[in-house]
C-alpha positions in Angstrom: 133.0 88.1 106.0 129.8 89.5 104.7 126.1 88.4 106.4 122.7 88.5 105.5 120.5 91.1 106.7 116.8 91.2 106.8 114.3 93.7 107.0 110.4 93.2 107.5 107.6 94.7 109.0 107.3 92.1 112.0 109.6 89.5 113.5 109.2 86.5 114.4 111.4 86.4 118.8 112.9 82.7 119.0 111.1 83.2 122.5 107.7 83.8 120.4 105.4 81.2 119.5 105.4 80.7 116.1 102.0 81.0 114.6 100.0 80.3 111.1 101.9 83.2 109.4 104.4 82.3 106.6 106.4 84.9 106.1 108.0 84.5 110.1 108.9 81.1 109.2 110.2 81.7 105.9 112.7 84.2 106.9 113.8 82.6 110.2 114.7 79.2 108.2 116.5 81.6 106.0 118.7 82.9 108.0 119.4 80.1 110.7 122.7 79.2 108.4 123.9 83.0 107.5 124.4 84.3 111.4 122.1 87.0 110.1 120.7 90.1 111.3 116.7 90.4 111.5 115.4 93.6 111.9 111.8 94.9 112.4 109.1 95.9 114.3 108.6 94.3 117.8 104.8 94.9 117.8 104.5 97.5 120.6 103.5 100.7 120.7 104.8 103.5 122.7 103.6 107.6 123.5 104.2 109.8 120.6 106.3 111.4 122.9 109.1 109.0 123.0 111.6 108.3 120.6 111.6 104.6 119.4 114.9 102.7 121.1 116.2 99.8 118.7 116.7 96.7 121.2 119.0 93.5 120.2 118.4 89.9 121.3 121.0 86.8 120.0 119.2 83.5 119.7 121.2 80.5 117.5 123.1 82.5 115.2 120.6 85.2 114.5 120.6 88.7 115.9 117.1 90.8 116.0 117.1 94.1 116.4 113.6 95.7 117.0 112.1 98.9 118.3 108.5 99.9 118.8 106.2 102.5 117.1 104.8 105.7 118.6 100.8 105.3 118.2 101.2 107.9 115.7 103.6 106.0 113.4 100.9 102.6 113.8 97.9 104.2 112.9 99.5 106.2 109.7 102.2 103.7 108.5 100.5 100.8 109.8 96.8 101.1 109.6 97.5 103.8 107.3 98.8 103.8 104.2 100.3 100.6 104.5 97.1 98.5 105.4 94.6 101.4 103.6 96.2 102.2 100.4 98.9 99.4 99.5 97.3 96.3 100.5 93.6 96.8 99.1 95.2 97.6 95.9 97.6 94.8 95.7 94.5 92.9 96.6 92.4 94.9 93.7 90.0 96.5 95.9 90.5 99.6 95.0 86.7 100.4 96.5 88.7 100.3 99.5 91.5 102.7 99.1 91.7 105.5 101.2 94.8 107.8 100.5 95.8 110.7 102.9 99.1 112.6 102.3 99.7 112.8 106.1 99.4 109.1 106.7 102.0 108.8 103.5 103.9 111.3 105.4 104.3 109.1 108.1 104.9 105.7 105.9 108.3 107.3 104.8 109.6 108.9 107.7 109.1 105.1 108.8 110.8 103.6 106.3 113.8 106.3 106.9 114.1 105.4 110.5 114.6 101.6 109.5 117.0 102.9 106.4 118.8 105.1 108.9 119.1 101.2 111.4 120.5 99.8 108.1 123.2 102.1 107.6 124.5 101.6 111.5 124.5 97.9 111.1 125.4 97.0 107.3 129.0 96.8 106.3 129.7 97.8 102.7 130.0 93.8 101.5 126.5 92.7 103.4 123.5 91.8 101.7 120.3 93.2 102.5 116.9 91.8 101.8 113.5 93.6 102.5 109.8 92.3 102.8 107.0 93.3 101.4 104.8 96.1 101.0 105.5 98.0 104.5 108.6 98.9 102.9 108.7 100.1 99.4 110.8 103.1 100.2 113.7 101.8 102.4 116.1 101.5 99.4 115.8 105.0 98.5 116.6 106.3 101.8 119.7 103.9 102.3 120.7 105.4 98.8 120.6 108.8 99.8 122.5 107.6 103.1 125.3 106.8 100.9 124.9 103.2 100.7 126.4 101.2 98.0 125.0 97.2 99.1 123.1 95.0 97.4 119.8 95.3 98.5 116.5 93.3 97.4 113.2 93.6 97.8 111.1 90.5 98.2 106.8 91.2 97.9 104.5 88.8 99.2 101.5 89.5 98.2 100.3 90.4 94.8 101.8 92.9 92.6 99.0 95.5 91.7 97.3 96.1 87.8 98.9 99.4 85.9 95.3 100.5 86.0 95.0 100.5 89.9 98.5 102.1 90.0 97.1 104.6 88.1 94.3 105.8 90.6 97.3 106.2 93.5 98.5 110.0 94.1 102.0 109.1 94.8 101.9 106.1 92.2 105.3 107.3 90.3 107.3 108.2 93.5 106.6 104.6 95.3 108.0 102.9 92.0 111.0 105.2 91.8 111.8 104.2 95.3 111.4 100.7 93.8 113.8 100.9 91.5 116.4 101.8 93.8 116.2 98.0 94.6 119.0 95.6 92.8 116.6 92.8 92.6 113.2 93.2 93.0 111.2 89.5 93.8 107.9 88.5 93.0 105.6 85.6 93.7 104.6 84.6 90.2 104.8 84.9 86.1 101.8 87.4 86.6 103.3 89.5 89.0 106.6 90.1 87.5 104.2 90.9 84.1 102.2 93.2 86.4 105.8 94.8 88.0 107.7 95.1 84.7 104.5 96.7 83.1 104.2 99.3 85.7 107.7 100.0 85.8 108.3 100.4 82.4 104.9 102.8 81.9 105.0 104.9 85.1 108.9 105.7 84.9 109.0 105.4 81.3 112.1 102.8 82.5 113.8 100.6 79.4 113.4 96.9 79.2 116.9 95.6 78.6 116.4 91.9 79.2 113.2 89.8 79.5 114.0 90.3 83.6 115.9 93.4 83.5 115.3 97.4 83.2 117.2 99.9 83.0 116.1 103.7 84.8 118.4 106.7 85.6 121.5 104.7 84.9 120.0 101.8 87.1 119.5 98.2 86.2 116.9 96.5 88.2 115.9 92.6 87.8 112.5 92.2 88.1 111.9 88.8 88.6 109.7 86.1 90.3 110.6 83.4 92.7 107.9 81.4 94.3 108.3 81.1 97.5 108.4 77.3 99.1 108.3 75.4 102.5 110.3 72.6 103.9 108.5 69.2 103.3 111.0 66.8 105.3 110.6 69.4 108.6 106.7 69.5 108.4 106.3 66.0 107.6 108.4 65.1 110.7 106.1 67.3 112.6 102.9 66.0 111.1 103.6 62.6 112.3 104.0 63.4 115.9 101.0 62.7 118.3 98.8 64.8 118.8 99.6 68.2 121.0 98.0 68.5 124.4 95.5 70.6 124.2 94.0 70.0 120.6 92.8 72.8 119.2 90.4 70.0 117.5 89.3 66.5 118.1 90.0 64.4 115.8 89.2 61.5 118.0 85.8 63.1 118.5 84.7 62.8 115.2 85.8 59.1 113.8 82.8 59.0 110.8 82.8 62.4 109.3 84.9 64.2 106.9 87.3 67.0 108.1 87.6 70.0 105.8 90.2 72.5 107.5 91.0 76.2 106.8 93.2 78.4 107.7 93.0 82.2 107.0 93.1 85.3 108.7 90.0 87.2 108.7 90.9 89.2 105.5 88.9 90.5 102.9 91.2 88.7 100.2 90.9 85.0 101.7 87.1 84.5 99.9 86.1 83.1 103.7 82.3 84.4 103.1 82.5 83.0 100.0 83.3 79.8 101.0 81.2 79.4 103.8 78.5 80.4 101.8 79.4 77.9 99.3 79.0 75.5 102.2 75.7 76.4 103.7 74.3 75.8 99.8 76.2 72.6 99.6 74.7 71.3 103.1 71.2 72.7 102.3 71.4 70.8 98.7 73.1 67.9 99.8 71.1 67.0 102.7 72.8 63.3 102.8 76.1 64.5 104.4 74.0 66.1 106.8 76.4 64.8 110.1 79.2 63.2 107.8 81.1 66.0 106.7 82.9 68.5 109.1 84.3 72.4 108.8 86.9 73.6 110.7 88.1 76.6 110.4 91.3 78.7 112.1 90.3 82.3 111.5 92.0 84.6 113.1 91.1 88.4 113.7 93.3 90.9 111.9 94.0 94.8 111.7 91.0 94.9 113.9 92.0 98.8 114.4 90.1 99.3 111.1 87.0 99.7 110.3 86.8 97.5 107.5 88.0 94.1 109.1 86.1 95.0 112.4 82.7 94.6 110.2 84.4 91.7 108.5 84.9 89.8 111.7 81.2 90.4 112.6 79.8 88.9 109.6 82.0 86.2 109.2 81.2 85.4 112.8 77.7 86.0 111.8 77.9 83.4 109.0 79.3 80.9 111.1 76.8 81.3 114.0 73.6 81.4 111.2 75.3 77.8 109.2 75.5 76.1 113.0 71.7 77.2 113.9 70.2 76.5 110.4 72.0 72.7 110.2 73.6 71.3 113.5 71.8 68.5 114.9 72.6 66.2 118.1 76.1 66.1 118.6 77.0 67.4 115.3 78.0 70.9 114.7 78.8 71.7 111.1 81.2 74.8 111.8 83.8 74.6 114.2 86.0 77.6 114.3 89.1 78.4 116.6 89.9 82.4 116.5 93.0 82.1 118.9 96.8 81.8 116.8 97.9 78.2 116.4 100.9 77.2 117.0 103.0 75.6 113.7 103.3 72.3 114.7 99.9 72.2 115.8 98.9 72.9 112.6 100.6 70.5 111.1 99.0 67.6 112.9 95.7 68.9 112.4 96.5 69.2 108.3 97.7 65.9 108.3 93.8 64.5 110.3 92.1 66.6 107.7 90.5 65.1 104.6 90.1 68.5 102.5 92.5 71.8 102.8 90.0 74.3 101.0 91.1 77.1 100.5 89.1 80.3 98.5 91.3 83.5 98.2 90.2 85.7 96.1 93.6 87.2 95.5 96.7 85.6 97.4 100.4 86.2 96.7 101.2 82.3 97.0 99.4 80.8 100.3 101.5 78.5 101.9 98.7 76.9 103.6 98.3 75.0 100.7 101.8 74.0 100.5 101.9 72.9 104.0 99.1 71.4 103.9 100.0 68.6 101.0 103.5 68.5 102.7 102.1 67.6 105.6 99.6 65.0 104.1 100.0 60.8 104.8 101.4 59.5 101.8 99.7 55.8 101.5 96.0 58.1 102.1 96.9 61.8 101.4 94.1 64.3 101.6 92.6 66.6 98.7 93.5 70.1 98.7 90.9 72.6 96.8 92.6 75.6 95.6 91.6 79.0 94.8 92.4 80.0 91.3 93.7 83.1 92.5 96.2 81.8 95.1 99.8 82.4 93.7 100.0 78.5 94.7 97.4 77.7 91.6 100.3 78.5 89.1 102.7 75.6 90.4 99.6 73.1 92.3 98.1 72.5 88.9 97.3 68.7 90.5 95.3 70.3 93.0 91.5 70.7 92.6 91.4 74.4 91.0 88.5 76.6 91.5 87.1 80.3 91.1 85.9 81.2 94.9 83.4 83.6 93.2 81.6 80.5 91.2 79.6 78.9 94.2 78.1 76.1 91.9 81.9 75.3 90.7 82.7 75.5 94.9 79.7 73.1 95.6 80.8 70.6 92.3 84.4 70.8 93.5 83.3 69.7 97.5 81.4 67.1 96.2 84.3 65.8 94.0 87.1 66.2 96.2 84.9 64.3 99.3 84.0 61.6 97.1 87.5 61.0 95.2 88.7 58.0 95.2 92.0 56.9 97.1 94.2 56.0 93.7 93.3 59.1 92.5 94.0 61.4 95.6 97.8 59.5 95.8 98.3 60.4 92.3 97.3 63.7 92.7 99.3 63.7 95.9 102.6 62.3 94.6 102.7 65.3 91.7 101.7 67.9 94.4 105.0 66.7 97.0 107.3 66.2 94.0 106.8 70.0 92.7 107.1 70.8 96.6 110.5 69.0 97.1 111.7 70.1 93.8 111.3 74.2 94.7 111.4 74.2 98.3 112.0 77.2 100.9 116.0 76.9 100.8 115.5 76.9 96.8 113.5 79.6 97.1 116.5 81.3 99.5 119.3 80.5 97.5 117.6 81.2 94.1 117.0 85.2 95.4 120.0 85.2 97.1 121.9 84.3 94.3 120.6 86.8 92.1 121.4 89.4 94.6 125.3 88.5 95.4 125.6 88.2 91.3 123.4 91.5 90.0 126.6 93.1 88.7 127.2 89.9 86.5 123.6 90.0 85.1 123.0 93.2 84.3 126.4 93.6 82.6 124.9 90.5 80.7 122.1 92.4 80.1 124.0 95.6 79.0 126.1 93.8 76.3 123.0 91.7 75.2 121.3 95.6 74.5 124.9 96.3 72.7 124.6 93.6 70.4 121.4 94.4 69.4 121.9 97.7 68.5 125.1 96.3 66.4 122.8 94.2 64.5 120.2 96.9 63.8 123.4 99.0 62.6 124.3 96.0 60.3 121.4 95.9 58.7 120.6 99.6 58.0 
């Protein structure tokens, strides 16, 4: 009997607690019905030294299998290329790419020590599906091991522009490693556009169906399926009482209005933006001066590189400046919590919240909105304000879309979305929870995983489709 077996960068312990991530929640839901294997990093590091030992836990149906990384192989894959190169320019700041061929170096000798895992646990009839950017490579390497699965690759972040492509050295070898993939999986229309593009310019590939190519006799589906949540679950959790210790008071704070966020501290959430956006609204709008409330959970990432260490300090910096300039009394118009919350926690405090804004100025989907409106009270739902560059914009359409870099548009939208009137927010809130029902996580599951058990089918689909077209060109010559 074949099983499901997932790669990505960091797992999620059943003995962890689960935080404000998506992705660990995503793939633990998927693979709670498949008695799965997880497999990943266990976030320690070890002396360069020693060789990294795979370890195996078994926890309701799921086995993970994790081994550390040497402080050599965290600061170059990790740190390195992954976090230096890769994720600025899926996040189109390539300002902030810094390529070094040793740090690639070490990005592919990691990906062939998790390829080499594969090929001791996979049997020939198991299905294998990788996350995101940390792994680009692994499907060539369990190629050239001789393996013959079906193996998909699932991105979670944006897909970068052929143009920023363009200005990576090792551009064309990353995407050939891509295309050793069966199915590759995207978070939107645009990124598929942005995938099939680069694909079909930097290996010069064929398109052979409006989701397929075709490169060194390979067929590849390029495709994009937006990844959901599970509104019965957090709804269920959202109505509980509240955990001991709050990370906020709701009780506290009976006459204002909440707006919550919830981002790491990353260049691509838009958080100075936003709380920028605030500090104009507040000093222009001086009669919600004690009525209206930001909290924020921000917590510190990658805070080995230089680039989110002086993030963290002026976003800290921001926050501090907005409390001195405005607070008054008992009211403080920031509140920020920097410590991981725990899921459920954070789905009581969406549901006590009046506004989920959130500003990223690039985002592969950002399940915080999802969770958010999934969460909400149906008979007096909250307003969710949505970055237009949030994968999540291209389904939400019902929720209050803005461009983080337009702060008078960030200031109208505030205004509108605390002063919107409680038909309207149901409406808007009844579209928003249908769309989530409708494409939820297992959908999302199932629709990939489906592609990938039946790739053979398609792309022989494909194949005769190119067939026939050539037999009508003939015809008509």
């Amino acid at each position: 009997m074949s099983k499901l077996i997932v790669l990505s960068n960091r797992i999620s312990m059943p003995s962890g607690k689960a935080s404000a991530g998506g992705l660990a929640v995503a793939v633990q839901d998927a693979l709670n019905d498949s008695n799965g294997i997880w497999l990943g990093w266990n976030g320690q590091q070890i002396t360069d030294s020693e060789a990294p030992e795979f370890e195996q836990a078994y926890s309701q149906g799921i086995d993970y299998i994790t081994c550390p990384l040497t402080h050599q192989q965290y600061a170059q894959y990790y740190c390195g290329f992954a976090n230096k190169v890769l994720w600025p320019a899926m996040h189109a700041r390539e300002d902030l790419i810094e390529y070094d061929a040793q740090e690639y170096s070490t990005y592919q000798k990691v990906n062939r020590l998790f390829a080499e895992k594969l090929k001791q646990l996979a049997q020939p009839e198991d299905l294998i599906w990788v996350h995101d950017y940390h792994f680009f490579s692994v499907a060539r390497y369990c190629r050239e091991l001789g393996m013959q699965n079906k193996i998909g690759f699932f991105l979670h972040i944006p897909f970068a522009s052929l143009n920023i492509w363009r200005k990576i050295p090792v551009a064309r070898e990353l995407i050939q490693d891509l295309s050793q993939y069966d199915v590759i999986g995207l978070q939107t229309q645009i990124d598929q556009n942005a995938c099939m593009q680069t694909c079909l310019s930097l290996l010069e590939a064929q398109k052979i169906h409006r989701d397929s190519i075709s490169y060194k006799k390979r067929q590849i589906l390029i495709k994009s399926y937006p990844i959901g949540v599970q509104p019965e679950i957090i709804q269920k959790q959202a109505q509980k009482d509240a955990p001991s210790p709050c990370v906020f008071n709701f009780e506290d704070i009976p006459r204002q209005k909440t707006i919550i966020g919830v981002d790491r501290i990353d260049y691509s959430k838009g958080l100075l933006e936003r709380f920028n956006a605030f500090a104009t609204f507040l000093e222009t709008n001086p009669e919600y001066h004690g009525l209206v409330r930001h909290l924020q959970v921000a917590t510190p990432s990658r805070t080995d590189i230089a680039a989110y260490q002086r993030l963290y300090q002026r976003f800290k910096t921001k926050l501090e400046l907005i409390n001195e300039e405005f607070a008054h009394e008992d009211w403080r118009p920031v509140d920020c919590c920097y410590d991981p919350v725990q899921h459920n926690h954070l789905m009581h405090i969406y549901r006590h919240s009046d506004i989920c804004w959130i500003s990223s100025l690039r985002d592969g989907m950002n399940l915080v909105a999802k969770e958010y409106i999934a969460a909400q009270n149906p008979e007096n739902p909250g307003v969710l304000i949505l970055s237009k560059y949030a994968g999540a914009a291209e389904q939400m359409t019902q929720a209050l879309i803005v461009d983080p870099q337009d702060r008078a548009a960030m200031i109208d939208t505030l205004k509108m979305a605390l002063e919107m009137s409680k038909a309207e927010r149901i409406n808007r809130y009844q579209q928003l929870i249908e769309g989530l029902s409708t494409s939820d996580l297992t959908h999302w599951r199932n629709d990939f995983l489906d592609d990938l058990e039946k790739t053979p089918t398609l792309l022989m689909k494909s194949q005769r489709l190119l067939q026939d077209n050539y037999q009508s060109i003939y015809q008509v010559l």
